[in-house]
GUPAKOL-250509 format. One record per residue: residue number from 1; y, x, z of N, C-alpha, C in turn. Coordinates in steps of 0.05 Angstrom, whole numbers, plus 5000, padded with zeros to 4 digits. Last residue first. Example, Ala and Ser with C-alpha at 12.3 -4.5 7.8 and 13.67 -1.06 7.14 Angstrom:
   i nnorth neast  nup canorth caeast caup cnorth ceast  cup
   2   4955  5257 5142    4979   5273 5143   5001  5258 5157
   1   4886  5264 5156    4910   5246 5156   4934  5264 5156
END
This chain:
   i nnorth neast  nup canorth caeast caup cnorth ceast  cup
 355   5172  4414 4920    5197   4396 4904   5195  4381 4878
 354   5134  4435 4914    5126   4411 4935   5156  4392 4925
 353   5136  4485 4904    5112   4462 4895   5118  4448 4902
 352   5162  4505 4951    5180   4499 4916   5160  4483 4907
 351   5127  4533 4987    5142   4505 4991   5156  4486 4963
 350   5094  4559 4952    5077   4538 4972   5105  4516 4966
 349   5134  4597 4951    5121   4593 4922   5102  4565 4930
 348   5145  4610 5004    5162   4600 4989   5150  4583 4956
 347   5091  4632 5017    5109   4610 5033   5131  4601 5012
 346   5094  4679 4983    5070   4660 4982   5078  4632 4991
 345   5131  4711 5002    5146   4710 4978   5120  4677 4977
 344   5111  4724 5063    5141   4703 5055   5140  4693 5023
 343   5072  4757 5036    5073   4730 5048   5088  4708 5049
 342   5100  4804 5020    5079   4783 4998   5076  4747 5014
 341   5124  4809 5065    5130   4805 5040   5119  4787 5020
 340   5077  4832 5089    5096   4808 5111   5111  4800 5069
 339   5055  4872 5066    5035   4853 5066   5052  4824 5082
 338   5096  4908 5060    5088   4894 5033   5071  4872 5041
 337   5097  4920 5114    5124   4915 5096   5113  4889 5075
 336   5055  4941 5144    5067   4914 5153   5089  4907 5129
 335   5061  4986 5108    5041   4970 5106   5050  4943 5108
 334   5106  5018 5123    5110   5008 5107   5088  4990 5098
 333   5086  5026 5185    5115   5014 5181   5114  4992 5154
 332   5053  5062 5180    5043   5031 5193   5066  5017 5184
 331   5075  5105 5150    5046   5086 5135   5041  5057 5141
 330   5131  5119 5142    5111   5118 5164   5089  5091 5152
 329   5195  5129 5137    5167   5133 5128   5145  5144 5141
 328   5237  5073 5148    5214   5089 5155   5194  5105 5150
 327   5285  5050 5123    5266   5058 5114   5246  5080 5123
 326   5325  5049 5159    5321   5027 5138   5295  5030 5121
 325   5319  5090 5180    5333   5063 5199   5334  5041 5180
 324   5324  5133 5149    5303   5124 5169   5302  5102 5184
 323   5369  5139 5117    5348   5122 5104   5327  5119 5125
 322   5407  5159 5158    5410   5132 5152   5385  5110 5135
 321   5383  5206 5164    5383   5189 5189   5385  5165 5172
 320   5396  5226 5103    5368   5226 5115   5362  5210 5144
 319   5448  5221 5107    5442   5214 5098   5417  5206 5107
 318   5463  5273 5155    5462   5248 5159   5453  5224 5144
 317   5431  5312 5127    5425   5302 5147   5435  5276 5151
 316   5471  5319 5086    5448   5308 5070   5431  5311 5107
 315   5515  5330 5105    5517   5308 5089   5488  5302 5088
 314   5537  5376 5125    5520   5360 5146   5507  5334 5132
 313   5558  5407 5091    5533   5422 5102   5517  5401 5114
 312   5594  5358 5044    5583   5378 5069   5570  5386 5068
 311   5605  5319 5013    5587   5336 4997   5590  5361 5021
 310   5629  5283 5049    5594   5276 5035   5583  5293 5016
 309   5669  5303 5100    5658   5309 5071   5630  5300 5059
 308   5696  5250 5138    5678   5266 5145   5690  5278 5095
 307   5726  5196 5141    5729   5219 5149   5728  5245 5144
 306   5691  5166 5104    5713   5159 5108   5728  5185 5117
 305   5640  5181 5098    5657   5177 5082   5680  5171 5075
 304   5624  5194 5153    5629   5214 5134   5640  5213 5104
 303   5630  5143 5174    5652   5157 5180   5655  5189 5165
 302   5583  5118 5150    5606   5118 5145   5626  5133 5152
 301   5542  5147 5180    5549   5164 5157   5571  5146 5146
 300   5550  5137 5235    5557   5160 5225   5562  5163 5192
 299   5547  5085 5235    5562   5082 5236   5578  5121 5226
 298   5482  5076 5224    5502   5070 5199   5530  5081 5203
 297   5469  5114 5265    5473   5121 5239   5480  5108 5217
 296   5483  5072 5307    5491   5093 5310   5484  5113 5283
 295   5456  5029 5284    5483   5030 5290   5499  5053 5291
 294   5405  5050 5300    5413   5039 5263   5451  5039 5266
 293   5401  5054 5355    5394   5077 5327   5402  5071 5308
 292   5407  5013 5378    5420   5023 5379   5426  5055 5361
 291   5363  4978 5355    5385   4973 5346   5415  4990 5349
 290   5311  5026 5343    5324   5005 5359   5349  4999 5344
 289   5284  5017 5267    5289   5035 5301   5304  5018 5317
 288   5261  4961 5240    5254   4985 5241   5268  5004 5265
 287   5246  4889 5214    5257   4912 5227   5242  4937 5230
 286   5273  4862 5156    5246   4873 5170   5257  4890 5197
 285   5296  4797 5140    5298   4825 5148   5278  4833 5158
 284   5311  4755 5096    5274   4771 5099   5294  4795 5115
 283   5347  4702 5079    5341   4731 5082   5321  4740 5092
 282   5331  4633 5040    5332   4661 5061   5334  4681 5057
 281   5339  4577 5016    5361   4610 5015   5349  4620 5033
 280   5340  4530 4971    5322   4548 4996   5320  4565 4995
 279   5368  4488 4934    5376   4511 4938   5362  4514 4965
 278   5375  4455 4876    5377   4444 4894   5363  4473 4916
 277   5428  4467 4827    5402   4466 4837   5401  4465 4864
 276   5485  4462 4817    5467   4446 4803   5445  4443 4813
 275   5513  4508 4828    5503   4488 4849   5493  4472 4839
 274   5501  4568 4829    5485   4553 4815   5489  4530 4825
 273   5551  4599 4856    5546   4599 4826   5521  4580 4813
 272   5533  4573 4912    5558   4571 4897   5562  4573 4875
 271   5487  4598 4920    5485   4571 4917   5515  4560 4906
 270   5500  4655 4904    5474   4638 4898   5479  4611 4899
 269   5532  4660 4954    5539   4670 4924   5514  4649 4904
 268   5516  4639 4999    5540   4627 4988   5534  4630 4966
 267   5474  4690 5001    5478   4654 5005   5488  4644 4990
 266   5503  4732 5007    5496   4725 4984   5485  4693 4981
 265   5561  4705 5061    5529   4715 5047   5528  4712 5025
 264   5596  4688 5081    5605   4692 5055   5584  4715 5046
 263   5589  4665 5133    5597   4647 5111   5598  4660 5069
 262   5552  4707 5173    5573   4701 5156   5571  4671 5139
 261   5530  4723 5240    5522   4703 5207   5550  4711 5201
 260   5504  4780 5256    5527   4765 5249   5525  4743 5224
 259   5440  4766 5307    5453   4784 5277   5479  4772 5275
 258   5422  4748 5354    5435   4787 5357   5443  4788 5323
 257   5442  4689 5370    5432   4703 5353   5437  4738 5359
 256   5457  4641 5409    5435   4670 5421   5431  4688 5401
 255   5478  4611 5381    5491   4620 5400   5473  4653 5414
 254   5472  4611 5309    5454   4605 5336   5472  4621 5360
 253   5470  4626 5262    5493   4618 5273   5490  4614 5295
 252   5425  4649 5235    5434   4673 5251   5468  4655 5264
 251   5370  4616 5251    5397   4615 5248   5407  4636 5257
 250   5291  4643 5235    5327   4642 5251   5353  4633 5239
 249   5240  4621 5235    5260   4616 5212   5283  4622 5234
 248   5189  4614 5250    5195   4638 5254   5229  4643 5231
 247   5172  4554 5259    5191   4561 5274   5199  4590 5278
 246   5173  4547 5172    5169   4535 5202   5181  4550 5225
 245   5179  4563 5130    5174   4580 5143   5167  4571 5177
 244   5192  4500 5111    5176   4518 5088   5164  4548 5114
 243   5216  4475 5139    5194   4461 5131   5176  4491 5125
 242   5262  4505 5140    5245   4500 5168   5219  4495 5159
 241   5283  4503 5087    5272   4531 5097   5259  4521 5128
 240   5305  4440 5087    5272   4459 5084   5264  4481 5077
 239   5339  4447 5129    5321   4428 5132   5300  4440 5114
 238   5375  4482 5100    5356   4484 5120   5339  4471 5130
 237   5388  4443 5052    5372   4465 5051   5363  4480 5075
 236   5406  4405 5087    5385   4383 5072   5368  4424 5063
 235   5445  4418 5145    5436   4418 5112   5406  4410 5105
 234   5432  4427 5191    5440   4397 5192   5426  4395 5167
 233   5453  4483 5208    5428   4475 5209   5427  4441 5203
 232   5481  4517 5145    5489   4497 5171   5465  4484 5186
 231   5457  4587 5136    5464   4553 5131   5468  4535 5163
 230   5431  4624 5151    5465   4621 5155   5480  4594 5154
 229   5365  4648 5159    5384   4633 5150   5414  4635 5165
 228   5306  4689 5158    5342   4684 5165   5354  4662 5148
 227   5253  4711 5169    5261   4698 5160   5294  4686 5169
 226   5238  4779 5190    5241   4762 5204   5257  4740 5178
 225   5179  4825 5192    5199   4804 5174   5210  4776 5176
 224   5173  4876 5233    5167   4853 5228   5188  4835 5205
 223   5176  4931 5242    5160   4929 5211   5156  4896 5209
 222   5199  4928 5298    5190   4946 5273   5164  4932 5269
 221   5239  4874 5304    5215   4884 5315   5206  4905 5302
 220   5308  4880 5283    5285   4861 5284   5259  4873 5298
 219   5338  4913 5222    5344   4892 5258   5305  4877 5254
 218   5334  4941 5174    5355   4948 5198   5350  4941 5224
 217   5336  4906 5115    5312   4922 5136   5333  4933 5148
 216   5317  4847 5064    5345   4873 5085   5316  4883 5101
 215   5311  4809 5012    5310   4830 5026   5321  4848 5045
 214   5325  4742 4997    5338   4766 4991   5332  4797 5025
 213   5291  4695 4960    5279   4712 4986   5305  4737 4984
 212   5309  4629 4950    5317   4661 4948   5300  4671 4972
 211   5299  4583 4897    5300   4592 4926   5306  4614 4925
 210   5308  4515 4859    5322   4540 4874   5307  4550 4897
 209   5307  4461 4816    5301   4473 4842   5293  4506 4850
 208   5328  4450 4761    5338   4438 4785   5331  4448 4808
 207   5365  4502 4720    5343   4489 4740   5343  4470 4768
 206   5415  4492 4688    5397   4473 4683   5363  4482 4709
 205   5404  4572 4685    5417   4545 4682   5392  4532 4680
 204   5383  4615 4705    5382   4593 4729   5393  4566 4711
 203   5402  4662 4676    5377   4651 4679   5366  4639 4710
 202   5455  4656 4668    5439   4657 4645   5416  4658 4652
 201   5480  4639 4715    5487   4620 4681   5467  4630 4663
 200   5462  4672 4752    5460   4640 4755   5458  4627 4726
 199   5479  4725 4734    5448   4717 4740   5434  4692 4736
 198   5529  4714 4728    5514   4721 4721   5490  4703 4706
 197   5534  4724 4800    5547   4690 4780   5532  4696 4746
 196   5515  4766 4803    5508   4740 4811   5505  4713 4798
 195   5564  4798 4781    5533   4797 4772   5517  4774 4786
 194   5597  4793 4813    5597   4778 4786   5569  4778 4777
 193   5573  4819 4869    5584   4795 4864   5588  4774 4835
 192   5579  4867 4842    5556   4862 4842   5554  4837 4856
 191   5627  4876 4831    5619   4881 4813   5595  4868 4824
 190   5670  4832 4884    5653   4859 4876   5640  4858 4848
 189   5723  4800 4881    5697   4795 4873   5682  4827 4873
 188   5770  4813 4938    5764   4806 4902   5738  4807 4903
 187   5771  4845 4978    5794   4823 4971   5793  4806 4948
 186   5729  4863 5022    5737   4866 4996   5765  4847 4998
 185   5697  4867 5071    5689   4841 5059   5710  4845 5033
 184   5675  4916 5113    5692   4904 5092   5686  4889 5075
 183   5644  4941 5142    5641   4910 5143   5665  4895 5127
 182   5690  4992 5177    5665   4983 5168   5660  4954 5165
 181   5743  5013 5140    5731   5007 5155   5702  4998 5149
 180   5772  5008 5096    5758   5039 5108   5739  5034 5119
 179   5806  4972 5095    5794   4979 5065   5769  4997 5076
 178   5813  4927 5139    5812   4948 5133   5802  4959 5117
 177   5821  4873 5136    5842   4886 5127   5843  4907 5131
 176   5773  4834 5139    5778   4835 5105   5814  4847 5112
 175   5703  4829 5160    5739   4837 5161   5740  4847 5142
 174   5648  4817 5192    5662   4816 5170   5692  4819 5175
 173   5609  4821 5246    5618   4798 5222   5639  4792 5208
 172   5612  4865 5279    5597   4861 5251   5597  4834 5235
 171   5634  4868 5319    5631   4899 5312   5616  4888 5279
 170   5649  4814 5328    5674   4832 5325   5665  4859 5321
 169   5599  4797 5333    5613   4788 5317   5637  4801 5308
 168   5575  4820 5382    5567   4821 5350   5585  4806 5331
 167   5622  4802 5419    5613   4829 5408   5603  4835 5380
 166   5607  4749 5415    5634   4753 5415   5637  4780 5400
 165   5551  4746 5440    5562   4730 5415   5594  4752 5407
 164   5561  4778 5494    5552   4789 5474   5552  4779 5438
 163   5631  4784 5522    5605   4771 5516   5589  4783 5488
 162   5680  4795 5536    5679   4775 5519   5651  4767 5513
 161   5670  4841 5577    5695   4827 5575   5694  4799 5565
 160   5625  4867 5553    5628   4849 5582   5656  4838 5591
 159   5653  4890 5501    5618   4871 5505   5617  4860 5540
 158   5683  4915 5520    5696   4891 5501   5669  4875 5506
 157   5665  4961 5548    5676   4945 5561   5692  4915 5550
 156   5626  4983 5497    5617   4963 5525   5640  4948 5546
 155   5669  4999 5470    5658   4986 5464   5634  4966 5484
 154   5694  5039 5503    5704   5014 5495   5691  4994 5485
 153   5655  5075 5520    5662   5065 5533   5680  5047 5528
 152   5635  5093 5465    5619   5080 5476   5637  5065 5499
 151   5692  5123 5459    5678   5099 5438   5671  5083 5453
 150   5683  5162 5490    5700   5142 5494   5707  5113 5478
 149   5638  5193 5463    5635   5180 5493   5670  5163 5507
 148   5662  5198 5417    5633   5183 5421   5637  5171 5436
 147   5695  5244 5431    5704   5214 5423   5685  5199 5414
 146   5662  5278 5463    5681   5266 5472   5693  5236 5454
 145   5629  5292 5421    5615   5292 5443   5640  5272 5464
 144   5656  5272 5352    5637   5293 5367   5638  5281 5399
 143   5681  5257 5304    5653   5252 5307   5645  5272 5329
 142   5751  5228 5296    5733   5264 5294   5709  5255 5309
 141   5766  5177 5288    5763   5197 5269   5762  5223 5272
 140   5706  5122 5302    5729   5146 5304   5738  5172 5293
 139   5691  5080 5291    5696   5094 5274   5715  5111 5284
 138   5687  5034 5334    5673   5033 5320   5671  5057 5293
 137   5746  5048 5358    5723   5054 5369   5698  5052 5345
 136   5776  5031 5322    5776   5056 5319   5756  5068 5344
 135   5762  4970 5312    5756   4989 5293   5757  5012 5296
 134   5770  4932 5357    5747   4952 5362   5742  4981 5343
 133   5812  4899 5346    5808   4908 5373   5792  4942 5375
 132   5789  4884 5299    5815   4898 5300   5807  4915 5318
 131   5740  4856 5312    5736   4872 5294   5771  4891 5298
 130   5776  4813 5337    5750   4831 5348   5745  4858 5340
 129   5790  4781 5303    5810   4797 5321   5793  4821 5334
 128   5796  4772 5237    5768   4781 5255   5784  4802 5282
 127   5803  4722 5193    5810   4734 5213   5785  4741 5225
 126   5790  4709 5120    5792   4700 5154   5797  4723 5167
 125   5846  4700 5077    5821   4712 5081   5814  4705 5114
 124   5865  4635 5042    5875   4664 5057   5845  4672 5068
 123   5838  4630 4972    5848   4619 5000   5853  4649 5023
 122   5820  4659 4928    5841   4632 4931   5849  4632 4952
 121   5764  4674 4946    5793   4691 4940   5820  4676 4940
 120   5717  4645 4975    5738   4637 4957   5764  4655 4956
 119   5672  4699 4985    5691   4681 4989   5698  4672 4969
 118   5631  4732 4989    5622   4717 4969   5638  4699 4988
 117   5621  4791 5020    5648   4781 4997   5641  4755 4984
 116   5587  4800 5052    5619   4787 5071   5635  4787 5047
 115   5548  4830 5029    5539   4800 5047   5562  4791 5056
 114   5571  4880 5015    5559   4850 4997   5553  4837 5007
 113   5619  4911 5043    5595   4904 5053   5596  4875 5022
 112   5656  4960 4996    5653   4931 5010   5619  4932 5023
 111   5668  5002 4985    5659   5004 5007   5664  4980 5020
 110   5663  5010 4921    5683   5001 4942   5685  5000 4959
 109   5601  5002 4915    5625   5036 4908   5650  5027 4913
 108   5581  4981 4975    5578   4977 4941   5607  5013 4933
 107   5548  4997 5031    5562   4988 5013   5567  4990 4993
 106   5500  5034 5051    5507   5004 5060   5519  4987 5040
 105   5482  5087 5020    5499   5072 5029   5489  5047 5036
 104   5447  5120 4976    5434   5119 5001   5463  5102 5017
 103   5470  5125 4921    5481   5147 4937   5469  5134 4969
 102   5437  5089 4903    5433   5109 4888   5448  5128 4908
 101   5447  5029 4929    5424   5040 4935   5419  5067 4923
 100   5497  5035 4913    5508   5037 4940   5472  5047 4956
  99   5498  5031 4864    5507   5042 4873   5505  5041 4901
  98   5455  4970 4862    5450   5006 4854   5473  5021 4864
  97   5452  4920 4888    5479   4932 4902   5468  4968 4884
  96   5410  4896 4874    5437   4885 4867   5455  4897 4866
  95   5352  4922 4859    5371   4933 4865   5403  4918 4864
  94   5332  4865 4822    5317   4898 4831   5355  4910 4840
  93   5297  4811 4823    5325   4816 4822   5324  4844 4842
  92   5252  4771 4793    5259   4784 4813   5281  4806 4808
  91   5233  4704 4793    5261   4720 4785   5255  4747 4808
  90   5183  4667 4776    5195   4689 4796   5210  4703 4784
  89   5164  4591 4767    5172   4622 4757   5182  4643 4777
  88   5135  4536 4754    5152   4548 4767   5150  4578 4762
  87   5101  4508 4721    5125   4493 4714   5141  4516 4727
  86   5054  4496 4782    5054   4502 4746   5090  4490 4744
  85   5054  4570 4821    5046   4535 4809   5059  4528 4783
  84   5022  4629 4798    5045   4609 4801   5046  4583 4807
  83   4994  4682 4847    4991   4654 4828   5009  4636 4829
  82   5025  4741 4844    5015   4723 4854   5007  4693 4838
  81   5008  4799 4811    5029   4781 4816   5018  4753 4827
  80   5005  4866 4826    4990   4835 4838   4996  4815 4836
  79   5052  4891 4812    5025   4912 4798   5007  4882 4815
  78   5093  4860 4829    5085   4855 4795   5062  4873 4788
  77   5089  4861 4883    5095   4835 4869   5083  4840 4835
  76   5103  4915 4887    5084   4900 4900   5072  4883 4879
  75   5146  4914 4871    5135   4933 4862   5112  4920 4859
  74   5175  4883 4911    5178   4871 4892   5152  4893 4870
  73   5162  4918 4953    5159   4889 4958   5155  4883 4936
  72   5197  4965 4944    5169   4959 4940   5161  4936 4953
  71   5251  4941 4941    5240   4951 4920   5211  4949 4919
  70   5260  4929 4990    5258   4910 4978   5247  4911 4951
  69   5269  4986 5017    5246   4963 5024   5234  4944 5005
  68   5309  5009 4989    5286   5023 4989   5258  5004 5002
  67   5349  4974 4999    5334   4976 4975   5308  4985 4970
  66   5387  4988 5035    5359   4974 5042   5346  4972 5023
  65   5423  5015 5013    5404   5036 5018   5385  5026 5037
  64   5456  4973 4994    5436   4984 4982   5418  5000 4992
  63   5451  4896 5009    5453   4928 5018   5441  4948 5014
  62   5412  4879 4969    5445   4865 4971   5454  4899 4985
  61   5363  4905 4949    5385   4921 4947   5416  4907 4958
  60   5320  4849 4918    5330   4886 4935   5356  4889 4934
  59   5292  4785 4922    5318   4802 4905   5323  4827 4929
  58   5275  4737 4883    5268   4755 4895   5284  4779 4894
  57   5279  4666 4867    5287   4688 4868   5282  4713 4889
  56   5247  4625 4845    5232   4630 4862   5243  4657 4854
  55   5247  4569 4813    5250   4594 4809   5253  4607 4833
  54   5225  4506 4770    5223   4514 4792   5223  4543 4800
  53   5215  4496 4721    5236   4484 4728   5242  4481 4758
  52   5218  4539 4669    5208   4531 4688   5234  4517 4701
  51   5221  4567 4612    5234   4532 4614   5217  4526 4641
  50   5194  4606 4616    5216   4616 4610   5238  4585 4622
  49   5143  4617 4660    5153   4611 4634   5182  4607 4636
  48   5127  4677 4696    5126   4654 4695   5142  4647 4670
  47   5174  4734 4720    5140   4726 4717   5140  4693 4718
  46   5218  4770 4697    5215   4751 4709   5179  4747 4697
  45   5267  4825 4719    5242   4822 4715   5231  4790 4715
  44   5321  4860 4716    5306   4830 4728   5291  4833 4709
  43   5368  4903 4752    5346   4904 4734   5332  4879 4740
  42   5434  4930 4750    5414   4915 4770   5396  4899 4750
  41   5441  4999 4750    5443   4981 4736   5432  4961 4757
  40   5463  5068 4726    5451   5048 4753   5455  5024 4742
  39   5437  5128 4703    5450   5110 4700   5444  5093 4714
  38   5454  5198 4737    5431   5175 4714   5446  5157 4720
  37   5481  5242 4749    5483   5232 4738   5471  5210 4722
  36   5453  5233 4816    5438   5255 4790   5452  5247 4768
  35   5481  5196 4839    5488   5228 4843   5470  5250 4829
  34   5496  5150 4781    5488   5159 4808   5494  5180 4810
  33   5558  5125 4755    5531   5135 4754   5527  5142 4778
  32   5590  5061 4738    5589   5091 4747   5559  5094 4747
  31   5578  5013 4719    5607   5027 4706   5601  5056 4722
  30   5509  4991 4712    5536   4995 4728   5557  5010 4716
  29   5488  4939 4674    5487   4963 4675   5520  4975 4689
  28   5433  4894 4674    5461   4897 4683   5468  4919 4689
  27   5369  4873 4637    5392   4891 4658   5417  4889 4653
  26   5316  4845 4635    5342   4839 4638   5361  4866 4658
  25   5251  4829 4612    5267   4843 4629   5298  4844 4618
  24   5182  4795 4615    5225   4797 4602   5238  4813 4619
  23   5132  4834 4613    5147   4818 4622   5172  4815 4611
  22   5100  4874 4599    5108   4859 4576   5129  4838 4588
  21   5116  4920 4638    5102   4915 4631   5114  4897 4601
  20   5141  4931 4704    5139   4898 4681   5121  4893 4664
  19   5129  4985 4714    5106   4959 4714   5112  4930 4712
  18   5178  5003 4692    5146   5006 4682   5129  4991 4693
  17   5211  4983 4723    5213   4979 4687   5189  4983 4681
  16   5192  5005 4773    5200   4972 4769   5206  4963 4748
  15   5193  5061 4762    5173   5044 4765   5175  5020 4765
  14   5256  5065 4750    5241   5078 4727   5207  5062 4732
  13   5273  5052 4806    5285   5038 4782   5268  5044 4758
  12   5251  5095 4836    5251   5062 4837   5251  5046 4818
  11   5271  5137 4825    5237   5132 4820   5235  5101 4823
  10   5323  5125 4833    5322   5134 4801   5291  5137 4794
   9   5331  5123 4890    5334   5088 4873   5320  5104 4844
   8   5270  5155 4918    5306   5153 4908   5302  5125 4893
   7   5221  5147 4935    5240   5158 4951   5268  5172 4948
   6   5195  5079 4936    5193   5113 4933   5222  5125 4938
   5   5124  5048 4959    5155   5054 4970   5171  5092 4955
   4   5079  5046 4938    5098   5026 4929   5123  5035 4934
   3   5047  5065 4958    5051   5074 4948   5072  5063 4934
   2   5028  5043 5013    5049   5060 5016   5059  5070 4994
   1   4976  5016 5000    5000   5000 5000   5025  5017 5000
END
């Protein structure tokens, strides 16, 4: 099963073209290149007939240098492809975010987060007082033993001040007025935002029934895949992601949640560019080191891009932290990966029958 997982987007991307196969394939090709100069793109593959009327999206990379999960999931997926019901099809949607999965990042080559841009630009952007409060703790700008340790000490004293809801929310649910910062939600459509919309018109039109598995790895139990939603729990589409995944399905709006919902998930993006169809949206996160490990190296190697030099002495360490926290390489880790995967992807393909 381990062999699935590989260990740049440019083996990724070159095996997920080759084992299509005869399949349709579709690419979207990025305006920049990777750090081997090769070319980045977001790559679709689809299994099932062309006039299905049931689609069953599968998708890597919203955050790229989670990619490395979602990729062999989907790898998975087409060297075994699962049995279709009839009429219905699998979109699978390879790397959304390539830049951001080709230089090992969180964020797109803007240093937007892709899960906090799929707003209405029209309207004024939301507010994140929290996120103010906290940004130069959350990123401080010299990385060593002292301004760590005064970090830490603001940052816990905002977490017992205001609570732990309050916390995750102001260290990670989105802000839209620091360009630098972390969890930047952009001001405009990302490149890999349009590609969405996209995705929708040319191979979603006219379907009436919709789902998404969209891939992450960071939070959660190691190596477990935890089913997410954002949706309102009332909605007629959570109503059947419950049906479909039953009680391992989280609201991340939930007063107890440890993740940050947003409003302006690829969610949104998906069901906003297709609203014609009738729409069962989850995220799949897997987890992998404590939470206090992923934080603490997402938060480093942003600040090497902000701060720091990414073509440093220290660059390709910290890099290497960041893909461990998203990508484990460790046999038991990536087993539980493909075989929780295949599953979810089975649940979903179960529930869409039924529409």
């Amino acid at each position: 099963m381990t062999d699935f997982f590989s260990p740049t987007y440019a083996e990724a991307r070159k095996r997920f073209l080759k084992a299509a196969g005869t399949a349709v394939v579709t690419s979207y090709a990025h305006p920049l290149k990777g750090p081997d100069g090769g070319d980045l793109a977001t790559d679709l593959v689809r299994l099932g007939p062309k006039d299905a009327r049931r689609v069953v999206v599968v998708e890597s990379g919203t955050h790229g240098a989670e990619g490395f999960c979602g990729s062999a999931i989907q790898l998975s997926l087409l060297h075994e492809p699962p049995a279709l019901p009839s009429v219905t099809a699998i979109l699978l949607v390879h790397a959304l975010n390539p830049h951001g999965y080709a230089w090992v990042r969180r964020v797109t080559e803007d240093n937007v987060d892709l899960n906090r841009n799929f707003l209405d630009f029209s309207k004024p952007l939301p507010e994140n007082p929290g996120y103010d409060e906290l940004k130069d703790a959350l990123l401080p700008k010299q990385w060593n033993e002292a301004s760590l340790a005064a970090a830490r000490e603001t940052l816990e004293a905002y977490r017992a001040k205001h609570g732990e809801r309050a916390f995750v929310t102001g260290t990670g649910g989105g802000q839209y007025k620091h360009a630098r910062g972390m969890f930047y939600g952009g001001t405009q459509p990302t490149w890999s935002n349009l590609t969405v919309e996209k995705i929708c018109k040319e191979h979603l039109a006219g379907v009436p029934h919709a789902a998404l598995v969209d891939i992450h790895s960071g939070l959660g139990p190691y190596g477990y895949g935890e089913p997410l939603t954002s949706l309102d729990p009332a909605s007629a589409e959570a109503s059947r992601a419950r049906a479909w995944y039953g009680e391992e399905l989280r609201n991340t709006r939930a007063a107890d949640s440890a993740y940050a919902g947003t409003e302006a998930s690829i969610i949104t993006g998906y069901t906003r560019y297709a609203p014609w169809a009738a729409w069962t949206p989850i995220g799949l996160e897997f987890g992998t080191r404590s939470r206090e490990q992923v934080r603490g190296a997402l938060r480093h190697e942003h600040w090497l891009h902000a701060y720091g030099d990414p073509k440093g002495p220290d660059a390709p360490a910290i890099k290497a932290a960041l893909k461990d926290v998203f990508c484990p390489d460790e046999p038991e880790w990536k087993e539980k990966v493909i075989a929780r995967g295949r599953e979810i992807v089975a649940k979903a393909l179960s529930g869409i029958e039924k529409q």
